[in-house]
C-alpha positions as CSV (number, residue, x, y, z in Angstrom):
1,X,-30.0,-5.8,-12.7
2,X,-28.4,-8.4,-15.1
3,X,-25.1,-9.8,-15.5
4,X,-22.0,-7.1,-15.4
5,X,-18.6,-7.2,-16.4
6,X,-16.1,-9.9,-13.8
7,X,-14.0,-6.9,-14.3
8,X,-16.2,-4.4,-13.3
9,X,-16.7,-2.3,-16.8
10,X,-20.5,-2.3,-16.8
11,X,-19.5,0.7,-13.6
12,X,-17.5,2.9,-15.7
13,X,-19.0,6.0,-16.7
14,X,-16.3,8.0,-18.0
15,X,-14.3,7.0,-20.4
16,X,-16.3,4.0,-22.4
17,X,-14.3,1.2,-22.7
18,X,-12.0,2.0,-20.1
19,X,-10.9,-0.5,-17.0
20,X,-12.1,0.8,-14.1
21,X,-9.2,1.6,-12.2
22,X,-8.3,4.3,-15.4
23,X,-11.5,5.4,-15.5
24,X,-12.2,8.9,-14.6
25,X,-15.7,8.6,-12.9
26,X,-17.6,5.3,-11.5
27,X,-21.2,4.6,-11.1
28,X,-21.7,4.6,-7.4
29,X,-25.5,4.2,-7.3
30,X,-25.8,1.1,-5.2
31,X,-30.0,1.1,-4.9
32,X,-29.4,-2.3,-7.1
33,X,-26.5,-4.3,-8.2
34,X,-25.4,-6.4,-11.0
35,X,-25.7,-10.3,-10.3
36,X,-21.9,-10.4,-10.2
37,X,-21.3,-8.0,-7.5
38,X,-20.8,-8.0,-3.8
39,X,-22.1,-5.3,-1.8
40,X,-20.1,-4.5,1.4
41,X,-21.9,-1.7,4.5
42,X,-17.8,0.2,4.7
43,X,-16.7,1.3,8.1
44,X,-13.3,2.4,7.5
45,X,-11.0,3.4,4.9
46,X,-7.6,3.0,4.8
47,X,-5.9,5.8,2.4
48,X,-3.1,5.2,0.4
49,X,0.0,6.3,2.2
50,X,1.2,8.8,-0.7
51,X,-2.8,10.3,-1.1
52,X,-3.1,10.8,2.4
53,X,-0.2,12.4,2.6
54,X,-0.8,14.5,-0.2
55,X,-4.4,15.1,1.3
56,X,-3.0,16.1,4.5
57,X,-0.6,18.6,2.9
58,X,-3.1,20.8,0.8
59,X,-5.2,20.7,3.8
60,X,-2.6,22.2,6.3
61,X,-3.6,18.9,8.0
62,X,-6.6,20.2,9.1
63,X,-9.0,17.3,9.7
64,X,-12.5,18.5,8.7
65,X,-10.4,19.9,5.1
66,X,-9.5,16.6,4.7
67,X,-13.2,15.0,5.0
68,X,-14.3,18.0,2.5
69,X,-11.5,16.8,-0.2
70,X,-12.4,13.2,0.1
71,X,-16.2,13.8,-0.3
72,X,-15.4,16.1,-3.7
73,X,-13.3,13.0,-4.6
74,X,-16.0,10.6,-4.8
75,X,-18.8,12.8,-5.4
76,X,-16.9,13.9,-8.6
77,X,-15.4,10.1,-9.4
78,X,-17.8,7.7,-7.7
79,X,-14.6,6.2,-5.8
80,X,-11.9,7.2,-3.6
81,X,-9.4,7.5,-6.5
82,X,-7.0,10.5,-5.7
83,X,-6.5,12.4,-8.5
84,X,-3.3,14.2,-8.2
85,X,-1.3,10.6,-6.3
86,X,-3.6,8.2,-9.0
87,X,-3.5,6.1,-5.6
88,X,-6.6,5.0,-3.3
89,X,-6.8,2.8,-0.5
90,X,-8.8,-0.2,1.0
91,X,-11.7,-0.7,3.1
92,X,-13.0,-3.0,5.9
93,X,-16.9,-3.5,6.1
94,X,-19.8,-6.1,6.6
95,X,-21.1,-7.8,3.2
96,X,-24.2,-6.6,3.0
97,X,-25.5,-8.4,-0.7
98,X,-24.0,-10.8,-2.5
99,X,-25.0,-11.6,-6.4
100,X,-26.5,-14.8,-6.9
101,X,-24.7,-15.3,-10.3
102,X,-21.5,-14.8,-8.1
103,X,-19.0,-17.7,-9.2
104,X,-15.4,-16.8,-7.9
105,X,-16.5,-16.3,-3.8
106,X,-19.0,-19.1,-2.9
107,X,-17.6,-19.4,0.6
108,X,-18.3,-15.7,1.5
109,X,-21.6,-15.2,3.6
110,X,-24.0,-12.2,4.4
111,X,-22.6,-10.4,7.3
112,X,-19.3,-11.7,7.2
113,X,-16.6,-9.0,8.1
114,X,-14.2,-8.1,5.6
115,X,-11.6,-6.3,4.1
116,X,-11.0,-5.1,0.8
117,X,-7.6,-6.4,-1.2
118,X,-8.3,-4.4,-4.6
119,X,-7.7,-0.4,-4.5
120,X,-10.1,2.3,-3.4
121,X,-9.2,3.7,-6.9
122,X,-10.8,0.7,-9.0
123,X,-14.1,0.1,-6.1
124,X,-17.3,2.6,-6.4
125,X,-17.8,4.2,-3.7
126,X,-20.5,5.8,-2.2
127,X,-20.4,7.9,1.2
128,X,-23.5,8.9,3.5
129,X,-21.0,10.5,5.8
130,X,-17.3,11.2,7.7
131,X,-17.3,10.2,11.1
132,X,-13.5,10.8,11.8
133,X,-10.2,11.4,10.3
134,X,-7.5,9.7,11.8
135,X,-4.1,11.8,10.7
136,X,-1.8,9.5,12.7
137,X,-3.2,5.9,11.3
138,X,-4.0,7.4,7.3
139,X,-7.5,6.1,8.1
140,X,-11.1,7.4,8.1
141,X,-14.4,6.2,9.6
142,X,-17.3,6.4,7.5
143,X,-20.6,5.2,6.7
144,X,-21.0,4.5,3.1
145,X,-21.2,1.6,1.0
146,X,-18.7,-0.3,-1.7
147,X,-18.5,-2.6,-4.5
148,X,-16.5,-5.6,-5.0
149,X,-16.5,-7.2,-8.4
150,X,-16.5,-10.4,-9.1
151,X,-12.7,-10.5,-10.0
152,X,-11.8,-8.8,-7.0
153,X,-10.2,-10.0,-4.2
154,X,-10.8,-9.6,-0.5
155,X,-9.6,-10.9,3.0
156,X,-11.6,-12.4,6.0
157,X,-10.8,-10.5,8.9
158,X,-9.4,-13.0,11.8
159,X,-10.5,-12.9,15.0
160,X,-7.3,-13.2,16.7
161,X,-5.3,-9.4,15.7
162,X,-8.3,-6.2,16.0
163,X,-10.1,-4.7,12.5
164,X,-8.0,-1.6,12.9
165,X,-4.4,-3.5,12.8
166,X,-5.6,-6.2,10.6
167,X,-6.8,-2.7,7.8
168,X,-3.2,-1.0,8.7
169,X,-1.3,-4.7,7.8
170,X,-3.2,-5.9,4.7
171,X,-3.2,-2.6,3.4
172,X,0.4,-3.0,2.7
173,X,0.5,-6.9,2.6
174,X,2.2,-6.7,-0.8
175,X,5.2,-5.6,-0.1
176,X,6.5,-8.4,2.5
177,X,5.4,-10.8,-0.2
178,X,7.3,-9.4,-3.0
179,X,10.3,-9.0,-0.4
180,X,10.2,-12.6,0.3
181,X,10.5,-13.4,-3.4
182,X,13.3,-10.8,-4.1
183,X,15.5,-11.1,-1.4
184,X,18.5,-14.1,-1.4
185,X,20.9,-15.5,2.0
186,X,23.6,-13.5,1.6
187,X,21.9,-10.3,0.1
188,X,22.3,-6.7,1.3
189,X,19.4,-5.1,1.1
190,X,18.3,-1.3,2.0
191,X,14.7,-0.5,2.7
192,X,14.3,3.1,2.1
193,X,11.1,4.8,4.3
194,X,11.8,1.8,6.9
195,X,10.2,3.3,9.9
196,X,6.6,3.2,8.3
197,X,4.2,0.4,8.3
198,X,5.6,-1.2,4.9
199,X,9.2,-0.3,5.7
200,X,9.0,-2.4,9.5
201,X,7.4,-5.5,7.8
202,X,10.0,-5.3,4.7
203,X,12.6,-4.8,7.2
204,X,11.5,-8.6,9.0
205,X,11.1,-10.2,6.1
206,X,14.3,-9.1,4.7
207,X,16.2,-9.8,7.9
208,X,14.7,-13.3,7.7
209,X,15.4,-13.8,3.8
210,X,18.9,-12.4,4.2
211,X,19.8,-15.0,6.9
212,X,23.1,-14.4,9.2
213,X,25.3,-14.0,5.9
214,X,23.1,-10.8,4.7
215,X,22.8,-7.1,6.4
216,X,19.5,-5.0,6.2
217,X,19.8,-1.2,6.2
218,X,17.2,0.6,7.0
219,X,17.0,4.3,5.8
220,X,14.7,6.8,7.5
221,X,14.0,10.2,6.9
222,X,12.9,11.6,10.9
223,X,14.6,11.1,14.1
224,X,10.9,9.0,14.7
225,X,11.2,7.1,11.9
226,X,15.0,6.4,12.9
227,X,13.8,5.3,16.5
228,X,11.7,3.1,15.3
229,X,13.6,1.3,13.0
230,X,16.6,0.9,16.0
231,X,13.8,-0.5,18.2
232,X,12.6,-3.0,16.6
233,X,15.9,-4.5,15.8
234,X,15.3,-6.3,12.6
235,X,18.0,-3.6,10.7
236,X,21.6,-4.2,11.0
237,X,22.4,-0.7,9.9
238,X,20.4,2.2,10.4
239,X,20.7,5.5,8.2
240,X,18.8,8.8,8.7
241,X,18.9,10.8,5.4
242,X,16.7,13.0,2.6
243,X,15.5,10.0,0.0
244,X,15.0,13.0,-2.2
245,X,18.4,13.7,-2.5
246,X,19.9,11.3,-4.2
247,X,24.1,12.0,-3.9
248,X,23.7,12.3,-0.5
249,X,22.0,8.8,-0.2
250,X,24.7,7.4,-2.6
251,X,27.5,8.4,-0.4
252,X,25.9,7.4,2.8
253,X,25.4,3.8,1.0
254,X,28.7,4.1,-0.6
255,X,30.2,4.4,2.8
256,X,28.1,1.8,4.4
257,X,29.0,-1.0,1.7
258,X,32.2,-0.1,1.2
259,X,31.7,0.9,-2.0
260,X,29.7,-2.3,-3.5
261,X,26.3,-1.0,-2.2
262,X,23.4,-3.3,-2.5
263,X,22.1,-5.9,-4.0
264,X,18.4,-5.0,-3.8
265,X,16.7,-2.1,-2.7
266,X,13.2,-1.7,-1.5
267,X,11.4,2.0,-1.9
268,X,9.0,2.3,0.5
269,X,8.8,6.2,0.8
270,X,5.4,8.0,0.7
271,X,7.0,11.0,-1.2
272,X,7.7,11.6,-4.7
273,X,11.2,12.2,-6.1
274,X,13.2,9.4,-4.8
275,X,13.4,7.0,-7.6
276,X,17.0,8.4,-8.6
277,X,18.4,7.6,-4.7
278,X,16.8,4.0,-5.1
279,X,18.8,3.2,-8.4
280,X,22.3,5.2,-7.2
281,X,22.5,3.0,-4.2
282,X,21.6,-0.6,-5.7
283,X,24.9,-2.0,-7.5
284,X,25.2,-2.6,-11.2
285,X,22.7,-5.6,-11.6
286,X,20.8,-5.1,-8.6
287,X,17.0,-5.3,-8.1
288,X,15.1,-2.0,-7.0
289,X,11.5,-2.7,-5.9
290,X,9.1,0.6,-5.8
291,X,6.5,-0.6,-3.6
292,X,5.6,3.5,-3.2
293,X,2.6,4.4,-5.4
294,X,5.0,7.8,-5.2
295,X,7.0,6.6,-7.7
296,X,7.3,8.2,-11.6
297,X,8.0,5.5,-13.9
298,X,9.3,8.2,-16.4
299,X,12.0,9.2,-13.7
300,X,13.0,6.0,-13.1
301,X,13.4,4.4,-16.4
302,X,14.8,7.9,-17.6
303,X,16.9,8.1,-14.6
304,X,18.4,4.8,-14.7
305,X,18.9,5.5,-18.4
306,X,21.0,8.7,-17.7
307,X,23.3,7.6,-15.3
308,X,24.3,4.7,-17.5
309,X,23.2,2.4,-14.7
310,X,21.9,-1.8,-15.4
311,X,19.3,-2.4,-12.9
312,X,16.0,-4.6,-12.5
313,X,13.2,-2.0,-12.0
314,X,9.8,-3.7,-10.3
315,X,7.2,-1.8,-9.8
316,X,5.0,-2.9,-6.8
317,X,2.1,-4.9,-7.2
318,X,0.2,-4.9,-4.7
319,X,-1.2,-8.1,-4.9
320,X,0.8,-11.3,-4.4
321,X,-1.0,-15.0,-4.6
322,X,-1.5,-15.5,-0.6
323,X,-0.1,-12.2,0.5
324,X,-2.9,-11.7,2.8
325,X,-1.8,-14.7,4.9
326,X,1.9,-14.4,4.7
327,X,1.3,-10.8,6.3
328,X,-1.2,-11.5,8.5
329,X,1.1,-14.1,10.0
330,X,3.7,-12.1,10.2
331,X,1.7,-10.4,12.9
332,X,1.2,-13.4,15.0
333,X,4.9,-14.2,14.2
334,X,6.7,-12.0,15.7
335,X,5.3,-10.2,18.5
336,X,8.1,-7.3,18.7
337,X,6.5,-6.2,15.4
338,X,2.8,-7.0,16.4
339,X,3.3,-4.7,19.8
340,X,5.1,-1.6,17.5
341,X,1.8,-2.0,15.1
342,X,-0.6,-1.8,17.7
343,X,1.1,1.4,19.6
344,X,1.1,3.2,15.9
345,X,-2.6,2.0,14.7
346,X,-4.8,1.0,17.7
C-alpha cells in the first residue's frame, strides 16, 4: 500500500473525514499496511479502568462474558473503543513491520518489545483470539495484531521492572506527570479514588510536590482501597467516603481543612457521577484535574456553573512530553510503591 495519513485517517471507515479516535468503525485488515505504519504482534491489553469496569458490570463479572463483549467491540469497530465509556486502553506487543516511509520512529527495530502510549480507542485492532481475562489487573491476554501510526507514540519496555507492571504503570503514566505540573510546596491537595493504580502514584507525586509545608488526602471509596492508601504512607489524611455523593464529600473535606478545603484536587475515580464532589471540595480558585475518562464535561462545567463556584477545570490528557519516563522511574524510585504494584498486578 502507499503512503497513509501521519494521523491515521486513511483507517477510518465510518464517518469520512473523521479523526480516528471519533470514528465509529476502523479498518482492521492488517494483510498489508500503509508505508507509514507500524505493525505490532499484541499480547496484552490493558483496559481502560472506567470500560473495564463498565465491562465487568454488564457482564455480572463473568469472565468468558467479558471476552464475548470485547470481541463484538472490535468486530463491530475494528478497535477496542468502548462504546458506552468512549474509553479504550493500551497494549504491549512485539513490532512485527515497520513502514519504510516511517519518519518520526527511526530508532525502533523489528522485534523490539513495546508498549502502546496512544488509546485502544484511536489503534485498529484486530483479534485472532482471548486467552484470559484478568478481572483483578483490568487486563486481557490475546493474540491479535495492532496498528501504530506514524504520529503515535509508544514506549520501550525496560528490562529492569516485568511487561505486566511496566503495562499496569504506563497505562496511567499521565496522571503523575500532570500532578507534578499542578501541584505547588505548600498546596493541599486531595486525590479522590487514591487506592487505585493512578490514585497511589498521584498520591507520591503529590506528597513530593507538596513538600513538608503541604498535606495530601487521599479519599477512598472501600475499606481495600482505604488500606491501601494508609500503607503506603504517602497520604497525610486518609478519608473513606461515596465520591458520588457530593455533600457528604464536602463536609468531610470541610472538616478536614477547616473550612478552606483545597487547593487542587485530583479525580481519579473509575465511576461516573463524581465531578460535582471534585468541584465542592477544591476552594474558590482551586485547580480540579479529572484524570477519570468517567468524567461528563457537561456536569462539570454545568455543575461548577450552578453552584456559583470559580475553579480551573483540566481534563486529563493522557499524554505528557516524557511521562513515560517520569512514571516509569517512579517505579524504581520508590520501592514501597514498586512492591504495592507488584502484589496488585503481577
Amino acid at each position: 500500500m502507499g503512503k497513509g495519513n501521519p494521523f491515521g485517517t486513511h483507517r477510518v471507515i465510518e464517518p469520512q473525514g473523521a479523526m480516528p479516535q471519533a470514528a465509529w468503525k476502523l479498518d482492521n485488515n492488517f494483510s498489508q499496511i500503509y508505508d507509514n505504519e507500524i505493525l505490532v504482534d499484541v499480547e496484552r491489553l490493558n483496559i481502560d479502568a472506567a470500560s473495564f469496569t463498565q465491562l465487568e458490570r454488564e457482564a455480572g463479572e463473568d469472565p468468558q462474558k467479558i471476552a464475548g463483549q470485547i470481541k463484538k467491540i472490535v468486530k463491530d469497530r475494528g478497535k477496542m473503543h468502548n462504546p458506552v465509556t468512549g474509553s479504550g486502553g493500551m497494549f504491549i506487543g512485539t513490532v512485527r513491520e515497520i513502514g519504510k516511509a516511517i519518519q518520526n520512529h527511526r530508532d525502533l527495530k523489528h522485534g523490539e518489545y513495546i508498549a502502546s502510549l496512544v488509546s485502544l480507542s484511536l489503534t485498529p485492532l484486530s483479534l485472532k483470539r482471548i486467552k484470559k481475562i484478568d478481572l483483578e489487573k483490568d487486563q486481557v491476554e490475546i493474540e491479535g495484531q495492532a496498528i501504530l501510526f506514524e504520529s503515535g507514540v509508544y514506549a520501550k519496555l525496560p528490562q529492569d521492572l516485568p511487561a505486566h507492571l511496566a503495562l499496569a504503570v504506563l497505562d496511567v503514566a499521565g496522571a503523575p506527570a500532570q500532578t507534578a505540573r499542578l501541584v505547588k510546596p505548600g498546596d493541599t491537595v486531595l486525590v479522590i479514588g487514591a487506592g487505585g493504580k493512578s490514585g497511589l502514584l498521584c498520591l507520591y507525586e503529590a506528597k513530593k510536590r507538596a513538600g513538608v509545608t503541604g498535606k495530601v488526602i487521599g479519599l477512598g471509596h472501600s475499606e481495600n482501597s482505604t488500606d491501601r492508601i494508609r500503607e503506603c504512607g504517602f497520604a497525610d489524611l486518609v478519608i473513606q467516603g461515596d465520591a458520588s455523593k457530593p455533600l457528604e464529600i464536602y463536609e468531610k473535606l470541610m472538616a478536614a481543612t477547616l473550612g478552606k478545603l483545597v487547593d487542587v484536587t485530583i479525580n481519579c475515580v473509575n465511576i461516573p457521577g463524581t465531578e460535582m464532589a471534585s468541584i465542592l471540595s477544591t476552594r474558590e480558585g482551586g485547580t480540579v484535574y479529572f484524570f477519570t475518562m468517567a468524567t461528563s464535561f457537561t456536569a462539570a462545567a454545568l455543575g461548577a456553573e450552578g453552584i456559583g463556584k470559580d475553579v480551573t477545570m483540566i481534563i486529563g490528557n493522557g499524554y505528557a512530553k516524557g511521562h513515560d519516563q517520569i512514571t516509569l522511574e517512579l517505579m524504581r524510585e520508590n520501592p514501597k510503591l514498586r512492591e504495592m504494584f507488584e502484589r496488585m498486578f503481577l
